[in-house]
C-alpha positions in Angstrom: -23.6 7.5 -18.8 -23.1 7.3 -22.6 -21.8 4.2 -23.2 -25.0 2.7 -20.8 -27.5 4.3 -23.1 -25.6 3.2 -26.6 -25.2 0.0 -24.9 -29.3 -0.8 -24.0 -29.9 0.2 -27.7 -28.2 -2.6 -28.6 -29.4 -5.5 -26.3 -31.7 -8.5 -27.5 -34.2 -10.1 -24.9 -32.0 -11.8 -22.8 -30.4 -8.5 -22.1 -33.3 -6.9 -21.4 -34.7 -9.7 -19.1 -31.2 -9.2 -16.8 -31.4 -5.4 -17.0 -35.6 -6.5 -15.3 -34.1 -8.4 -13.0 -31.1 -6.2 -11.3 -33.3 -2.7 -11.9 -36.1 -4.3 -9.7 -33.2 -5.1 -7.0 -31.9 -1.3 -7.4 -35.0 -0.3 -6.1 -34.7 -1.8 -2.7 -31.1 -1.1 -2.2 -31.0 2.7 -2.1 -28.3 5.1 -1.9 -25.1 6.2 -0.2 -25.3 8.2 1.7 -22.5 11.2 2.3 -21.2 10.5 6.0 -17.3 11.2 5.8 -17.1 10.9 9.3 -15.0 8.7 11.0 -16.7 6.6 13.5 -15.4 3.5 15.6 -16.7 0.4 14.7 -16.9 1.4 11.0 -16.2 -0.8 8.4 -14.1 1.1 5.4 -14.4 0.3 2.0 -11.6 1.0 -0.7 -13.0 1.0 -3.6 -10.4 1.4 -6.6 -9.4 1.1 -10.5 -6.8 0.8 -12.2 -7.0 3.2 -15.1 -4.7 1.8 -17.5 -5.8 1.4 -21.0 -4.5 4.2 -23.3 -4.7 1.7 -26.4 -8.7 1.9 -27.0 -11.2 4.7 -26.9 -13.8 2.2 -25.5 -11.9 1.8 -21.7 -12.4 5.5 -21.9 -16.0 5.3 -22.2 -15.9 2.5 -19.5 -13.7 4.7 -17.3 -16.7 8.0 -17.8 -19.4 5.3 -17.2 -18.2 4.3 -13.9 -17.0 7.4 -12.4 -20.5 9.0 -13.1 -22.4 5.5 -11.6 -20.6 6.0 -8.6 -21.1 9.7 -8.4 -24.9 9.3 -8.9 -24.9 6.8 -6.0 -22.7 9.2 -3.4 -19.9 6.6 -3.4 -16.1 8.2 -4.2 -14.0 5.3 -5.6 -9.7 5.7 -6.1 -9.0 6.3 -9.9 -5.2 5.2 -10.2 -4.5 6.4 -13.5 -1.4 5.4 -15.6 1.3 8.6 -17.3 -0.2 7.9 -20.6 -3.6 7.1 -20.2 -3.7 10.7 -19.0 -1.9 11.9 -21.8 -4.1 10.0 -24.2 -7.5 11.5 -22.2 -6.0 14.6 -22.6 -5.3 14.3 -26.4 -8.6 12.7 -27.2 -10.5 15.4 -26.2 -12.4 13.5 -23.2 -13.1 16.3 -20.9 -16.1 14.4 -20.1 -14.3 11.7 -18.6 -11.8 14.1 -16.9 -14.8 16.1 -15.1 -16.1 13.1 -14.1 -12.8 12.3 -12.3 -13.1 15.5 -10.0 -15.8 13.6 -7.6 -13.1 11.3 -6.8 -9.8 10.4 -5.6 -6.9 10.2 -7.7 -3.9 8.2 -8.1 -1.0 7.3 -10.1 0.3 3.6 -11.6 3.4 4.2 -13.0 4.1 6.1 -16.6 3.8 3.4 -19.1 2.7 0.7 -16.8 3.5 -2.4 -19.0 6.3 -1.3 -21.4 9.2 -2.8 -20.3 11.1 -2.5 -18.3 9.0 -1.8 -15.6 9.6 -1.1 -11.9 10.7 -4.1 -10.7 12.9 -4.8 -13.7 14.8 -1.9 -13.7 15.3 -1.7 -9.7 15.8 -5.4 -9.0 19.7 -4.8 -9.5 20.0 -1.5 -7.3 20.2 -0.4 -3.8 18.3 1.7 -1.9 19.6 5.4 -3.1 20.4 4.5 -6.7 16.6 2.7 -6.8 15.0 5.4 -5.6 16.7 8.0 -8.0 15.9 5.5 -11.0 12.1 5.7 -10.4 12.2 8.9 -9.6 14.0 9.1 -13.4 11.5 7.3 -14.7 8.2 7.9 -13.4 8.0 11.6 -12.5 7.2 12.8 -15.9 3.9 10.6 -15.8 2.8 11.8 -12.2 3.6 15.1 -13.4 1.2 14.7 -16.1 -1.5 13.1 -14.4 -1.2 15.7 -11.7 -1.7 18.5 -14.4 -4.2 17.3 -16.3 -6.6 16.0 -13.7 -5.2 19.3 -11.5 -4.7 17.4 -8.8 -2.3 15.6 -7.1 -2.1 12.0 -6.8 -3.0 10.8 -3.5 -1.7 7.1 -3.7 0.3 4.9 -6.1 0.2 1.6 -6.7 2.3 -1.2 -8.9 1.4 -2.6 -12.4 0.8 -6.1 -12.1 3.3 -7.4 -9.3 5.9 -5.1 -10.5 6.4 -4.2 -6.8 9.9 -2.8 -5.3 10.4 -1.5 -2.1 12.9 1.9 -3.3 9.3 3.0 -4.9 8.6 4.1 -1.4 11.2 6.4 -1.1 10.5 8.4 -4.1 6.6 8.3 -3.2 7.9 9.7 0.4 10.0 12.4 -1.9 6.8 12.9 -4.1 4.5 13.7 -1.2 2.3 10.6 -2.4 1.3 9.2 2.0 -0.5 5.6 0.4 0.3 2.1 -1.2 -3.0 0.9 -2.4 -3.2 -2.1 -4.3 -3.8 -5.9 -3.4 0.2 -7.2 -3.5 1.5 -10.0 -1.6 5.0 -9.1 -1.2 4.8 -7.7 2.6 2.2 -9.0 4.8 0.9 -8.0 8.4 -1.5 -10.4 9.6 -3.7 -9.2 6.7 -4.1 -5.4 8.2 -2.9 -2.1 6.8 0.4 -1.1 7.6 3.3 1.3 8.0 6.2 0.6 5.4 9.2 2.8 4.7 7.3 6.0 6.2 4.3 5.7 3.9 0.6 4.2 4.8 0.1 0.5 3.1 -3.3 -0.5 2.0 -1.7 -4.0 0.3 -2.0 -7.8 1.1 -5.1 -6.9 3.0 -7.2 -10.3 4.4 -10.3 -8.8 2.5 -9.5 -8.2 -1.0 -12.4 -9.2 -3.1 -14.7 -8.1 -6.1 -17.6 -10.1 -8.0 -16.8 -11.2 -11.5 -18.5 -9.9 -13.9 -20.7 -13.0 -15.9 -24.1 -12.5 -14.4 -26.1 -13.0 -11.2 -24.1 -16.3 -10.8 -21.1 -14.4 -10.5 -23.2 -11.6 -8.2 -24.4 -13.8 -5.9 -21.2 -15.1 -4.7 -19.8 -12.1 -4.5 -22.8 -11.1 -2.4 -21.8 -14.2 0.1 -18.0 -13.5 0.5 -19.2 -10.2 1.2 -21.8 -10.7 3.7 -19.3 -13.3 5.2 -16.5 -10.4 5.2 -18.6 -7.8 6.8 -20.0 -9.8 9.7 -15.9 -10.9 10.7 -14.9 -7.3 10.7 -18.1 -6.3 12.4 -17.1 -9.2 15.5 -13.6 -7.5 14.8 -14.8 -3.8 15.9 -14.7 -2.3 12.2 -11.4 -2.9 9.5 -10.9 -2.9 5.7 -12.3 -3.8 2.5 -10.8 -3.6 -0.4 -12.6 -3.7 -3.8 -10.5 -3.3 -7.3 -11.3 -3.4 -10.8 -10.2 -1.7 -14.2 -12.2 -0.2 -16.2 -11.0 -1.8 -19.5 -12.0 -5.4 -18.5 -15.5 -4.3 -18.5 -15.2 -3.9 -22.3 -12.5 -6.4 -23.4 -12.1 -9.7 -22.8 -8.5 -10.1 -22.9 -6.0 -7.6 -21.0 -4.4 -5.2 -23.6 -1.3 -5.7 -22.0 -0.9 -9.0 -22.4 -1.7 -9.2 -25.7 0.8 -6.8 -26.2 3.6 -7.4 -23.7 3.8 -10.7 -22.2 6.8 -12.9 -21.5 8.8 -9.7 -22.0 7.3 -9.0 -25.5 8.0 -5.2 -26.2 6.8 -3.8 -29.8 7.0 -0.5 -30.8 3.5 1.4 -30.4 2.4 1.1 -34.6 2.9 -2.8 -34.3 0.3 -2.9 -30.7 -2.8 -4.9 -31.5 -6.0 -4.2 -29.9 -7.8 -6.7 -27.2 -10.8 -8.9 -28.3 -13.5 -7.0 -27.4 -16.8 -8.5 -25.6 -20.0 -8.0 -26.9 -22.1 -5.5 -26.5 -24.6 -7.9 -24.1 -22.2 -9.0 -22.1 -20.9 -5.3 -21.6 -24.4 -4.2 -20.2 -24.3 -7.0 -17.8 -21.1 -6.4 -16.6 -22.1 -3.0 -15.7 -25.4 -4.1 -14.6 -23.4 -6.8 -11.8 -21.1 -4.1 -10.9 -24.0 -1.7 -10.2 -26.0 -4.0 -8.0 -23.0 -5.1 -6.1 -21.9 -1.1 -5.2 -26.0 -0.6 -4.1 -25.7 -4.2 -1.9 -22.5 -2.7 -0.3 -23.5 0.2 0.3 -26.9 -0.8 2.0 -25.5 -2.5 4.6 -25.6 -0.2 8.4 -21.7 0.3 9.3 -20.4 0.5 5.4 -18.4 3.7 5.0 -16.9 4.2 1.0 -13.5 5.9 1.3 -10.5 6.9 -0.4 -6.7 7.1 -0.9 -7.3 10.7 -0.1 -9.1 10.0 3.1 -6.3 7.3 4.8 -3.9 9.7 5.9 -6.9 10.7 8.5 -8.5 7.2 9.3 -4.8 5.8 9.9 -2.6 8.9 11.5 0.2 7.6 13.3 -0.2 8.8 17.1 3.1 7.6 17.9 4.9 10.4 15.8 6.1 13.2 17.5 4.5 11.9 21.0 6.5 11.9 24.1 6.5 8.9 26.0 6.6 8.0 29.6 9.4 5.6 31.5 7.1 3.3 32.4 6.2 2.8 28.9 9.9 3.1 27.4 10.3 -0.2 30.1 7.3 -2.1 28.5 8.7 -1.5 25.0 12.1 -3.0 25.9 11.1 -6.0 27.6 10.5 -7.9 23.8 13.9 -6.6 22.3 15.1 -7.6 25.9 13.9 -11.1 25.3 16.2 -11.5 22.0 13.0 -10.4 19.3 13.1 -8.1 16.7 10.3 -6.8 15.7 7.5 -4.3 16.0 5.3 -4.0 19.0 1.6 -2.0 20.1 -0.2 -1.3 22.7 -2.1 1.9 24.3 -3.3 2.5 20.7 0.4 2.8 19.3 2.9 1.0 17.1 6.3 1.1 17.4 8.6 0.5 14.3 11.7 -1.5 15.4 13.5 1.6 14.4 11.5 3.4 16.4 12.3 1.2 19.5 15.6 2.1 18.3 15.4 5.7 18.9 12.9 5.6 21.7 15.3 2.9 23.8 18.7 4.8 22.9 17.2 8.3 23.8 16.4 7.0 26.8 19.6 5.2 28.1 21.7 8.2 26.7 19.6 10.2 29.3 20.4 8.1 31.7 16.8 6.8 32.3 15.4 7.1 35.6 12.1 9.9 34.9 13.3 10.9 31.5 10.4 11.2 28.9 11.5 10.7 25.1 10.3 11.7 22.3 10.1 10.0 18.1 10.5 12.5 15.4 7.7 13.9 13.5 9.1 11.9 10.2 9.1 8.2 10.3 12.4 7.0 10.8 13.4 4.3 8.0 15.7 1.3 7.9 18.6 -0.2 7.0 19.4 -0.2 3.5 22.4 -2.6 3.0 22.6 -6.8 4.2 23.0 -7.1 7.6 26.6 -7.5 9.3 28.4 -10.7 10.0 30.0 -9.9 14.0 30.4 -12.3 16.5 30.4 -11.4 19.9 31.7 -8.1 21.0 32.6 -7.3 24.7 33.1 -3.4 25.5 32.8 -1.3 28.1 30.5 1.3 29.5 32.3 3.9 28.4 31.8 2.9 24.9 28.4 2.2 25.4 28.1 5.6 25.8 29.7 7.1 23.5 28.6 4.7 20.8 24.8 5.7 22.3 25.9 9.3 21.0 26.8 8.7 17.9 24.0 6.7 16.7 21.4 9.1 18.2 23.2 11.3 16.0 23.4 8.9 12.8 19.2 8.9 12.9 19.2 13.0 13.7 21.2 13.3 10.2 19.7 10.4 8.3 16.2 9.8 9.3 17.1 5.9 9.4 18.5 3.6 11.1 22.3 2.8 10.7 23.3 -0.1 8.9 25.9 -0.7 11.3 26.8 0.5 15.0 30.7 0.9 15.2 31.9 -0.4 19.0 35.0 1.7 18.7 36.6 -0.1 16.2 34.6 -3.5 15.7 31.2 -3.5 13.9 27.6 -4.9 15.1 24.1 -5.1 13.4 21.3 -2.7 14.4 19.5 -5.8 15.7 22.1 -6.3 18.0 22.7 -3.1 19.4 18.6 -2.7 19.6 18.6 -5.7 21.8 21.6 -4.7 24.6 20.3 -1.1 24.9 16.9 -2.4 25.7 18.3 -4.8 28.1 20.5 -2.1 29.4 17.1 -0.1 30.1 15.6 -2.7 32.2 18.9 -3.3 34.4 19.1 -1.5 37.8 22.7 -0.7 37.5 25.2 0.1 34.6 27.9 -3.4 34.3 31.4 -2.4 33.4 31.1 -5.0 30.2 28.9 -5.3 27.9 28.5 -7.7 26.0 26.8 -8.0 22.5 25.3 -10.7 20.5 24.3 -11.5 17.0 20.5 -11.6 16.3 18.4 -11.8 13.4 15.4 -9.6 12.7 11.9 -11.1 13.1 10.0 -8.5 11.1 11.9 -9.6 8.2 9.6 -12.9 8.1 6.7 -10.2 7.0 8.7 -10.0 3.8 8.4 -12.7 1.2 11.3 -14.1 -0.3 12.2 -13.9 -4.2 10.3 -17.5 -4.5 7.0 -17.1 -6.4 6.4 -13.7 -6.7 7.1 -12.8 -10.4 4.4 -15.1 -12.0 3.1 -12.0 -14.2 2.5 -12.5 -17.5 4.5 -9.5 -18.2 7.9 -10.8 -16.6 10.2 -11.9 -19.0 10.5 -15.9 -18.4 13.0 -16.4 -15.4 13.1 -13.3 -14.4 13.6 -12.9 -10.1 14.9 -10.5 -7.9 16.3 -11.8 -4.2 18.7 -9.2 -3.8 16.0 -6.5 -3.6 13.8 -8.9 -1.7 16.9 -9.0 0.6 16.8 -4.8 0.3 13.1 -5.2 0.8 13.4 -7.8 3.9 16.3 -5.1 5.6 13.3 -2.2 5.3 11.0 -4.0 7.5 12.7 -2.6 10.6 10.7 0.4 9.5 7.6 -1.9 9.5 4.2 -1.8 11.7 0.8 -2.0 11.5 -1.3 0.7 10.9 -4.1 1.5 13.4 -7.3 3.5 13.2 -7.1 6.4 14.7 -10.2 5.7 17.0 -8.6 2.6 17.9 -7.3 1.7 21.5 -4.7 -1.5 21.5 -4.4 -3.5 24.6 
């Protein structure tokens, strides 16, 4: 830890009294210990950074001081490291820092993260395909980099600031990359991971926390929400934590971005000015807090660490590929039935609307009875265009049928849902159709009309609106984005929580 032993060279009494005070609580707190093993009841701690600094040698120092704490202390922590910061690591010489980044996970934050534009800027005019190509444009070469030069491939990704767009999850879906982890509020689900576009969301999460870094003012609160935190989840039957920090503001006082880039501010790289930097006291005792709060984490009984890495295995989707029975195929069409549109669990599974979808139209294509049916083994997405305007459409069975067949067929070739379900020749919303089919499953007989209805989808209220979510300092003034909200808010039909996979729902 290099910068720790220049740093307690340079400390005057008071320094030395706090480093007294949290060493003699060190003591008593003890060590992580190794157990990767997942375990019901277990409380799971994210722990992650946001490596983003490529202005200032010191964040690197930071960044090498951390990764080696945490390594001493058996706890694996989430690196998400930006294109350039990589690049700048790389070109600096640091294979210090860069070993120290084997012990943990790895994951990527966009090329450049504040130069503008970024993500959501650049994708706030576009639709679904053209979105995902244009990140996929502009960010591959950084994940390619950080992938080489760490020699590994990034496990998660997560947005600068609140840059967030929802076409970023079909490129992480191309990348490989199965996990959101950061601490947005654009979706929420009741606080709990989720399932979002196909890939694993550790975002908007109830427990989202950290301890500032001032002193044991600051570490003592941080002790209490905590304490508070751990006890709910442990009444709860285990859940999430997530921790964050970057490694920068433990060595500035000001964000280099936004001394940089704010209000849509975008110099070229000779005319970037550096953040104020803190002194060298207050840097100990910002590592000092930050140390003590790991050791108080980790001392408590049903704390496991874990990483982006690790997710894909604590929250695998049971529900893909299973076959299900016709008893339960009737229990998931009863809430569609009743008008709703939205996802659904029980018997430890979730159930996507569009995978109600395909379950519910399998299943009255077969013509029910003792048919099983079976999802896909890839999540099947949504929508990616406003819903349509219909009113009331009155076919008959026949074209039930046949209209059955073709949008079976639609999710076979496209892996989504369609944005539109032709009646011969009159147009209806998935939501719709969802709802009639899964009426049509819990009716004895087969009418000769049917009749269907407009209906709005209810997992779209997990999605915020445009109002209030661009308050970055790195937006331009004004700037908004409802029409990708709107994208965003059509995507939630491919929305659900995410359960543990030792987890049994009523």
């Amino acid at each position: 830890m290099r910068l720790g032993r220049k740093v307690r060279g340079w400390l005057g009494p008071a320094g030395r009294i706090i480093l007294l005070l949290f060493g003699t609580a060190c003591l008593t707190a003890g060590s992580v210990s190794g157990r990767t093993q997942t375990q019901a009841g277990e409380i799971s701690v994210f722990l992650w950074f946001d490596t983003e600094d490529y202005l200032l040698p010191e964040a690197d120092e930071a960044l090498l001081r951390l990764a080696e704490f945490l390594q001493g202390q058996g706890v694996r922590a989430t690196f998400k490291l930006v294109g350039e910061k990589a690049r700048v690591l790389e070109r600096r010489g640091r294979e210090d820092a860069l070993r120290a980044l084997q012990f943990h996970s790895i994951g990527y934050h966009t090329d450049f993260h504040s130069v503008h534009p970024t993500p959501a800027m650049y994708l706030a005019r576009l639709g679904w395909f053209e979105g995902v190509e244009e990140f996929d444009r502009r960010e591959r070469a950084g994940f390619e980099d950080v992938s080489r030069i760490t020699g590994r491939k990034p496990a998660c990704y997560g947005q600068p600031g609140s840059s967030w767009a929802p076409q970023v999850y079909g490129a992480l879906r191309r990348w490989g990359v199965p996990v959101y982890l950061d601490a947005s509020e654009h979706i929420d689900v009741d606080g709990r991971p989720f399932w979002y576009a196909g890939v694993l969301c550790l975002q908007s999460l109830t427990h989202t926390f950290r301890t500032e870094l001032g002193g044991v003012e600051d570490l003592e609160a941080a002790k209490e929400r905590f304490t508070a935190a751990y006890n709910s989840l442990l009444e709860e039957g285990g859940g999430v934590i997530s921790i964050y920090y970057h490694p920068c503001e433990f060595v500035h006082r000001e964000f280099w971005d936004a001394v940089n880039f704010a209000r849509g501010a975008n110099p070229p790289p000779e005319r970037w000015q550096p953040p104020s930097a803190k002194t060298r006291e207050e840097i100990e005792t910002g590592f000092q807090v930050f140390e003590e709060y790991i050791r108080f984490i980790a001392s408590h009984r049903e704390i496991r660490f874990r990483t982006a890495d690790e997710a894909p295995a604590l929250f695998a989707d049971r529900a893909l590929g299973a076959m299900f029975s016709s008893s339960t195929i009737k229990r998931l069409a009863e809430l569609p039935a009743s008008g709703v549109v939205d996802f659904q669990e029980f018997d430890g599974f979730s159930f996507s609307p569009a995978e109600q979808f395909v379950l519910l139209a399998q299943y009255l294509a077969q013509g029910g009875e003792a048919s099983d049916v079976r999802l896909p083994v890839e999540p099947v997405l949504g929508p990616v265009i406003p819903q349509p305007l219909h009113e009331e459409v009155a076919v008959e069975w026949r074209q039930v049928e046949r209209t059955l067949a073709d949008a079976i067929a639609f999710v076979e070739r496209h892996g989504r849902v369609p944005d539109e379900v032709w009646l011969g020749s009159r147009a209806i919303s998935p939501e719709s159709f969802l709802t009639t089919v899964a009426s049509l499953v819990l009716r004895e007989d087969r009418p000769s009309e049917v009749v269907f209805r407009p209906v709005t989808l209810r997992s779209a209220k997990r999605v915020r609106n445009d109002s209030g979510l661009w308050s970055w300092v790195i937006f331009p003034s004004g700037f908004d984005a409802p029409e990708m909200m709107r994208l965003a808010a059509r995507q939630s039909w491919s929305l659900k929580p995410a359960l543990r996979a030792d987890s049994d729902s009523d």
